[in-house]
N, CA, C and O atoms as CSV, one atom per row, in Angstrom:
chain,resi,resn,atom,element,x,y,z
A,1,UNK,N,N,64.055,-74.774,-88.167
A,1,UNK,CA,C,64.560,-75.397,-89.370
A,1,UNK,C,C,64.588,-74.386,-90.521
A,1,UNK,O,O,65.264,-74.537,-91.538
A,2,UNK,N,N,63.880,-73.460,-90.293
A,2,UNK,CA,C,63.745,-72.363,-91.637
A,2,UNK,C,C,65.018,-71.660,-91.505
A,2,UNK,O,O,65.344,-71.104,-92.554
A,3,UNK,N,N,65.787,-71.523,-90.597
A,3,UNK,CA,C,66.754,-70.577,-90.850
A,3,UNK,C,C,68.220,-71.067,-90.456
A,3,UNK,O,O,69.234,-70.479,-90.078
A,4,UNK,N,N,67.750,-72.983,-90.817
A,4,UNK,CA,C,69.207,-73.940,-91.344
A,4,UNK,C,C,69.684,-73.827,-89.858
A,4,UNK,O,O,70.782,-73.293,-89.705
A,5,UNK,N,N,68.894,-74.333,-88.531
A,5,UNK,CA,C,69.200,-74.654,-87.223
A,5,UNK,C,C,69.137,-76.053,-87.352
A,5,UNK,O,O,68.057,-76.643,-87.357
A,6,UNK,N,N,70.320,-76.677,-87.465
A,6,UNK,CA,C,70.335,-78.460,-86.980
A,6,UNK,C,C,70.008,-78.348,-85.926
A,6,UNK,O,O,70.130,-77.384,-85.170
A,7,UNK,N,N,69.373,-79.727,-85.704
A,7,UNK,CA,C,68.244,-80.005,-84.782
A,7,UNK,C,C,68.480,-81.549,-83.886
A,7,UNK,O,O,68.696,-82.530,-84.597
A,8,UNK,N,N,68.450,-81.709,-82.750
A,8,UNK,CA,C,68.514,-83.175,-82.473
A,8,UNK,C,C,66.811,-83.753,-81.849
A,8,UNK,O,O,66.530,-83.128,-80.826
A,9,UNK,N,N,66.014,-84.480,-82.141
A,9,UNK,CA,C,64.848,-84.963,-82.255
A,9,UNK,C,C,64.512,-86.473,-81.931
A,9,UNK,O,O,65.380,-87.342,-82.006
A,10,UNK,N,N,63.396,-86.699,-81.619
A,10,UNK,CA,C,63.157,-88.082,-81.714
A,10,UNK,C,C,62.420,-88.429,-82.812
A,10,UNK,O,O,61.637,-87.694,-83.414
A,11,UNK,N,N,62.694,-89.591,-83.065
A,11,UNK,CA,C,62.007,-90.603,-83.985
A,11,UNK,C,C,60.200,-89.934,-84.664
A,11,UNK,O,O,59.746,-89.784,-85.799
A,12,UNK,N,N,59.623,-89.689,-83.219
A,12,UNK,CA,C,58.205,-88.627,-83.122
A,12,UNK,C,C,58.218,-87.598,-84.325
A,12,UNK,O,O,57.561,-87.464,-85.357
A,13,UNK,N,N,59.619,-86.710,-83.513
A,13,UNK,CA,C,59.557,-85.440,-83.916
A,13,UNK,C,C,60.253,-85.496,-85.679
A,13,UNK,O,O,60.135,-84.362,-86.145
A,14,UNK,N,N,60.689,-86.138,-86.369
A,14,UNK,CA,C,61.405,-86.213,-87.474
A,14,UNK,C,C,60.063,-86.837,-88.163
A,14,UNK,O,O,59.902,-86.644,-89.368
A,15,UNK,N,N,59.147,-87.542,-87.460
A,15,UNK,CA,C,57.862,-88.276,-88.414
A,15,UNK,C,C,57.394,-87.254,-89.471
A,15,UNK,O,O,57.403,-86.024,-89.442
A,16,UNK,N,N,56.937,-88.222,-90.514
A,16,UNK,CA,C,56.662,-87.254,-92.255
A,16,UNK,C,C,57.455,-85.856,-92.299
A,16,UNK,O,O,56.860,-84.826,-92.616
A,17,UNK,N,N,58.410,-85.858,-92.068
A,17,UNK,CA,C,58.992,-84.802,-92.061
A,17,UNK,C,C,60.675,-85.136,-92.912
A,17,UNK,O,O,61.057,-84.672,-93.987
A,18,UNK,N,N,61.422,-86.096,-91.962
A,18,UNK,CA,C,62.615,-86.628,-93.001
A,18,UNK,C,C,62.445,-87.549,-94.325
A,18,UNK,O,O,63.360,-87.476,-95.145
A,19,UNK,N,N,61.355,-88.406,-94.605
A,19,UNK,CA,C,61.168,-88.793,-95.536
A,19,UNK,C,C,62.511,-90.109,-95.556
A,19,UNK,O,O,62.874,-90.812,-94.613
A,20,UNK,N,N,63.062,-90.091,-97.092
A,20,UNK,CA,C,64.563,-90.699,-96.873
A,20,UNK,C,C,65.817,-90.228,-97.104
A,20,UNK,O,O,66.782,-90.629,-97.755
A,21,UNK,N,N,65.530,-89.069,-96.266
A,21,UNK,CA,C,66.608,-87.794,-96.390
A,21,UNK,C,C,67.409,-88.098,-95.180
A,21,UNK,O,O,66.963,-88.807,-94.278
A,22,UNK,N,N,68.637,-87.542,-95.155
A,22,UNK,CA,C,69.528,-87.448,-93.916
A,22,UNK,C,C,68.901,-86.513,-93.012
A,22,UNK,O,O,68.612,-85.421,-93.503
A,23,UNK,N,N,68.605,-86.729,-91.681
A,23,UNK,CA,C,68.379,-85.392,-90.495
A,23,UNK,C,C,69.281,-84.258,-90.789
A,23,UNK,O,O,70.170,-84.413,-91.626
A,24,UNK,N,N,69.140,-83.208,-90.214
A,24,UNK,CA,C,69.892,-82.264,-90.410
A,24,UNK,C,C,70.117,-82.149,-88.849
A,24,UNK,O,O,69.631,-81.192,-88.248
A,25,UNK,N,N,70.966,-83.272,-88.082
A,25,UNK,CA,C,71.203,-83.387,-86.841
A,25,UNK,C,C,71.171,-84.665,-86.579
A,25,UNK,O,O,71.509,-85.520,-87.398
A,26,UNK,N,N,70.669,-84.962,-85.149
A,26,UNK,CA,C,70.738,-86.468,-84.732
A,26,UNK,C,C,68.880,-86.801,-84.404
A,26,UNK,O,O,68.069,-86.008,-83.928
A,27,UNK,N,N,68.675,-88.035,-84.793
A,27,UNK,CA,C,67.337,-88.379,-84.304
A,27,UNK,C,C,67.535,-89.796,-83.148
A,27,UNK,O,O,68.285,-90.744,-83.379
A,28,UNK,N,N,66.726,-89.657,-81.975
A,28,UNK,CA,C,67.468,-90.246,-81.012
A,28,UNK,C,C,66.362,-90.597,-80.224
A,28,UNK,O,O,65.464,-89.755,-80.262
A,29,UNK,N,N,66.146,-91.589,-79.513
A,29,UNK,CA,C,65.083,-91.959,-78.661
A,29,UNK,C,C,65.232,-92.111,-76.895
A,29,UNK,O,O,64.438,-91.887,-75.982
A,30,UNK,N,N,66.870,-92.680,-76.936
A,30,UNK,CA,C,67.331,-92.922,-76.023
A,30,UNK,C,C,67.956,-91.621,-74.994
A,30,UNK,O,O,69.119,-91.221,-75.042
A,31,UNK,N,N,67.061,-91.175,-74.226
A,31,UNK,CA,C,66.937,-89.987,-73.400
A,31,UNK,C,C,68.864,-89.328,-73.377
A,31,UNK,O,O,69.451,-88.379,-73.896
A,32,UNK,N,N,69.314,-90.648,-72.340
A,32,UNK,CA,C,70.822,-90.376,-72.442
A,32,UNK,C,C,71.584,-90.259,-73.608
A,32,UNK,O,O,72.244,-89.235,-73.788
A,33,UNK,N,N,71.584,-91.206,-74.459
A,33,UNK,CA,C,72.370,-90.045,-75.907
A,33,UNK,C,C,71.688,-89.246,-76.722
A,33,UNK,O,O,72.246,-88.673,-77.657
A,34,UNK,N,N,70.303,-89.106,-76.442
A,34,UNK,CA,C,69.780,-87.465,-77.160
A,34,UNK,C,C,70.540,-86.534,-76.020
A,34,UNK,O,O,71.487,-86.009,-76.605
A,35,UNK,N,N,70.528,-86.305,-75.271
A,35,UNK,CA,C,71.620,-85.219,-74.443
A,35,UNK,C,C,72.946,-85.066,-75.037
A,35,UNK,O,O,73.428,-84.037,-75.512
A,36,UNK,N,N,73.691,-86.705,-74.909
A,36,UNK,CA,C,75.142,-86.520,-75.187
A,36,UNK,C,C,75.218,-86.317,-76.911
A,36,UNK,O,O,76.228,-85.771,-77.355
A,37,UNK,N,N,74.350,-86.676,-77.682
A,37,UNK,CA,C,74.319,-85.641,-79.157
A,37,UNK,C,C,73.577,-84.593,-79.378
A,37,UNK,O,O,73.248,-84.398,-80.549
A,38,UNK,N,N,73.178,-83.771,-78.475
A,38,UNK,CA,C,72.551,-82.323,-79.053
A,38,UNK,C,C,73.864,-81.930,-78.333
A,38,UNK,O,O,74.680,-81.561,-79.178
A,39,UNK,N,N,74.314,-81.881,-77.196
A,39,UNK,CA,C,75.638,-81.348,-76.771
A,39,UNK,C,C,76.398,-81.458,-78.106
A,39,UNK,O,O,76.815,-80.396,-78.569
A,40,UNK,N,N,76.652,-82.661,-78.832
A,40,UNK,CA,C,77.849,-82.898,-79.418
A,40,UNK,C,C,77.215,-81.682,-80.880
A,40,UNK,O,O,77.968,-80.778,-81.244
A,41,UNK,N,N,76.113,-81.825,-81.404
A,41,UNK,CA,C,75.976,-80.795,-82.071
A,41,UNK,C,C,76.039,-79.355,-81.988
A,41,UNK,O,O,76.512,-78.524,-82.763
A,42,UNK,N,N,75.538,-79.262,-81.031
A,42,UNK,CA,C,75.733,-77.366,-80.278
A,42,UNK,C,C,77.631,-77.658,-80.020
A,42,UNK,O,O,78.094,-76.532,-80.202
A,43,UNK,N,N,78.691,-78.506,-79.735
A,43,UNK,CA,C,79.884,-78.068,-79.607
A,43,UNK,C,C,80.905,-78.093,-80.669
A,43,UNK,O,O,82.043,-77.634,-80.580
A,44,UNK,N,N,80.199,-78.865,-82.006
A,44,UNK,CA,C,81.234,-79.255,-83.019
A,44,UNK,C,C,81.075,-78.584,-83.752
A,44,UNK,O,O,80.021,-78.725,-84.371
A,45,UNK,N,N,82.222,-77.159,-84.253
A,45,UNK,CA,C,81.682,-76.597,-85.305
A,45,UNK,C,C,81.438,-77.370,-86.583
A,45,UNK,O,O,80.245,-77.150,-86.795
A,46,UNK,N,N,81.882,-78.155,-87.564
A,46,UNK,CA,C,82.242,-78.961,-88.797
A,46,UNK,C,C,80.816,-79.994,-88.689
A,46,UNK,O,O,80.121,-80.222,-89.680
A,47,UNK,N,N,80.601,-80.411,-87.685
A,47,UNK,CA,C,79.238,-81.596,-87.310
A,47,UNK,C,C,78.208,-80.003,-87.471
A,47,UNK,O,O,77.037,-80.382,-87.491
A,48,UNK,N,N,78.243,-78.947,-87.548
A,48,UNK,CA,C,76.683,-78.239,-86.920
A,48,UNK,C,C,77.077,-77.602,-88.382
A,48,UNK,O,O,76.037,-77.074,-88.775
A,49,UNK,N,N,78.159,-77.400,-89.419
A,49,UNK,CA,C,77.816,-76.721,-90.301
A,49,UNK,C,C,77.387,-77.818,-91.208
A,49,UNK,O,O,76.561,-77.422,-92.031
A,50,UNK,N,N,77.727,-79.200,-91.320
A,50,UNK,CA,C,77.544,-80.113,-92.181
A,50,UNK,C,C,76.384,-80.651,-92.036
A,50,UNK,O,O,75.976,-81.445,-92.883
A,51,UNK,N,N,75.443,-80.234,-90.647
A,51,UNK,CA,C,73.885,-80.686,-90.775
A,51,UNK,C,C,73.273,-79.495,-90.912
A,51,UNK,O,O,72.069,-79.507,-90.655
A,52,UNK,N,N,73.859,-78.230,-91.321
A,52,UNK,CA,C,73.232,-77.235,-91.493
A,52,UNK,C,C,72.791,-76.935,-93.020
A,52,UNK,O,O,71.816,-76.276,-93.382
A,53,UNK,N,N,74.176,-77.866,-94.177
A,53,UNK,CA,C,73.654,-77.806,-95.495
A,53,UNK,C,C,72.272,-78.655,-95.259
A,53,UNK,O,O,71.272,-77.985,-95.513
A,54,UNK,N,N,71.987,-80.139,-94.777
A,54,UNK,CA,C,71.023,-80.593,-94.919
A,54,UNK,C,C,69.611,-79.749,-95.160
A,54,UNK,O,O,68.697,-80.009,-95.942
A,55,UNK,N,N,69.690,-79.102,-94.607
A,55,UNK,CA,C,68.136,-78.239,-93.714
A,55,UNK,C,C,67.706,-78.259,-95.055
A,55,UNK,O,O,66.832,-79.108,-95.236
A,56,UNK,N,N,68.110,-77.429,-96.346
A,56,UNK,CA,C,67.529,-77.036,-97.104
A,56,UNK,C,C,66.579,-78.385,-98.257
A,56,UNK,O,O,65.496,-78.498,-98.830
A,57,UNK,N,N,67.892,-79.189,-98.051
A,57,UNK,CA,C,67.022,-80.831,-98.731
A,57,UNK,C,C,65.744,-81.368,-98.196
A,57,UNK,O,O,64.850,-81.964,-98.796
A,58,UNK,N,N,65.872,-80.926,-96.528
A,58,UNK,CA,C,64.595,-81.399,-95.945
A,58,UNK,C,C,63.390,-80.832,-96.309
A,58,UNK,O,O,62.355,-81.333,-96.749
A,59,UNK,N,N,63.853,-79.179,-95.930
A,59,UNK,CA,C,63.034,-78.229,-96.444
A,59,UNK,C,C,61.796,-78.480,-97.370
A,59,UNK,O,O,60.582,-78.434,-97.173
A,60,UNK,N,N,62.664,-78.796,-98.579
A,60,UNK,CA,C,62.382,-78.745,-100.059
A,60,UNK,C,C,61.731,-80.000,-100.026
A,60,UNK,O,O,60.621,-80.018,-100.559
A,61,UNK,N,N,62.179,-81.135,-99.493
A,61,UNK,CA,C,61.140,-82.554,-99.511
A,61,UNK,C,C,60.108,-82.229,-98.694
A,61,UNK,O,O,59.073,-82.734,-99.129
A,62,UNK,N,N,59.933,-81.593,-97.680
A,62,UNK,CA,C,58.713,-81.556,-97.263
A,62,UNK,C,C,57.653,-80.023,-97.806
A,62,UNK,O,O,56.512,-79.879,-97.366
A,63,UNK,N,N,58.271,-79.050,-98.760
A,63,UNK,CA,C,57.380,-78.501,-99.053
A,63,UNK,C,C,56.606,-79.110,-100.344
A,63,UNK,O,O,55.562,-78.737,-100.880
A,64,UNK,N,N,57.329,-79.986,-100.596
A,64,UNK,CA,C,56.729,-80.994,-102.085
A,64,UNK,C,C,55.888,-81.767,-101.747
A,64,UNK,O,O,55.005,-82.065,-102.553
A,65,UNK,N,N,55.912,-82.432,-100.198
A,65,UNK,CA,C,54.821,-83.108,-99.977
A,65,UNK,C,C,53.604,-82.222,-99.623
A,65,UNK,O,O,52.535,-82.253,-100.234
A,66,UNK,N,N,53.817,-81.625,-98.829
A,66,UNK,CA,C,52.550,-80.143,-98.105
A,66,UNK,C,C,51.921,-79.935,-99.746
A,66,UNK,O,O,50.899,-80.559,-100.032
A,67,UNK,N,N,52.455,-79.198,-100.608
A,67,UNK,CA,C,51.866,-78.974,-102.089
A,67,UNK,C,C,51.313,-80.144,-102.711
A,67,UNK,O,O,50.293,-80.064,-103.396
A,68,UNK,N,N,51.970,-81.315,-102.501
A,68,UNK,CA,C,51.002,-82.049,-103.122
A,68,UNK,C,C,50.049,-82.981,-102.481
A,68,UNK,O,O,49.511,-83.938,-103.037
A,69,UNK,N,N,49.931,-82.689,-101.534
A,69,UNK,CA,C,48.652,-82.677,-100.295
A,69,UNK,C,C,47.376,-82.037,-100.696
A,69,UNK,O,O,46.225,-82.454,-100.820
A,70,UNK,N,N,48.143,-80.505,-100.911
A,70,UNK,CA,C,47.136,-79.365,-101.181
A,70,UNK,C,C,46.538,-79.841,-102.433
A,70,UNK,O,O,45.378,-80.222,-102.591
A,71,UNK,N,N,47.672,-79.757,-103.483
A,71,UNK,CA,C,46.737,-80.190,-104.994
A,71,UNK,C,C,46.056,-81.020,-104.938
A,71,UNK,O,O,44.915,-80.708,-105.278
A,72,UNK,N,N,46.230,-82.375,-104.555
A,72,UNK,CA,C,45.975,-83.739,-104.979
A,72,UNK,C,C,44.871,-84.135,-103.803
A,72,UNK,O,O,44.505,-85.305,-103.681
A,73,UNK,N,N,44.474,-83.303,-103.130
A,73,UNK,CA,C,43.105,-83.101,-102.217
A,73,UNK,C,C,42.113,-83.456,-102.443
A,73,UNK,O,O,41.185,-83.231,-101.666
């Protein structure tokens, strides 16, 4: 994610992490369309650059939470 790789994930893997931000990819539980959408992300250029702006929103929401973890300790 640090270097704006959309990502396809489960529900698990996106926990305290998306917040109520858009994925920067697909989040998916269902074995068969997490396959048929990480394919569809690794083949669409326009779908992999448009979850690639995301990354940085996520980024930034979750280094705000980590910091104020740390402070508010």
């Amino acid at each position: 994610m640090q270097v704006g790789t959309p990502s396809a994930t489960t529900s698990i893997g996106a926990e305290a992490m998306k917040g109520d931000l858009e994925w920067n990819g697909y989040i998916e539980d269902d074995l068969e369309i997490f396959v048929v959408k990480a394919a569809e992300l690794y083949q669409n250029k326009e779908l992999w650059l448009s979850a690639n702006k995301m990354v940085s929103e996520l980024l930034m929401s979750a280094t705000v939470g980590i910091l104020s973890l740390l402070i508010f300790s």
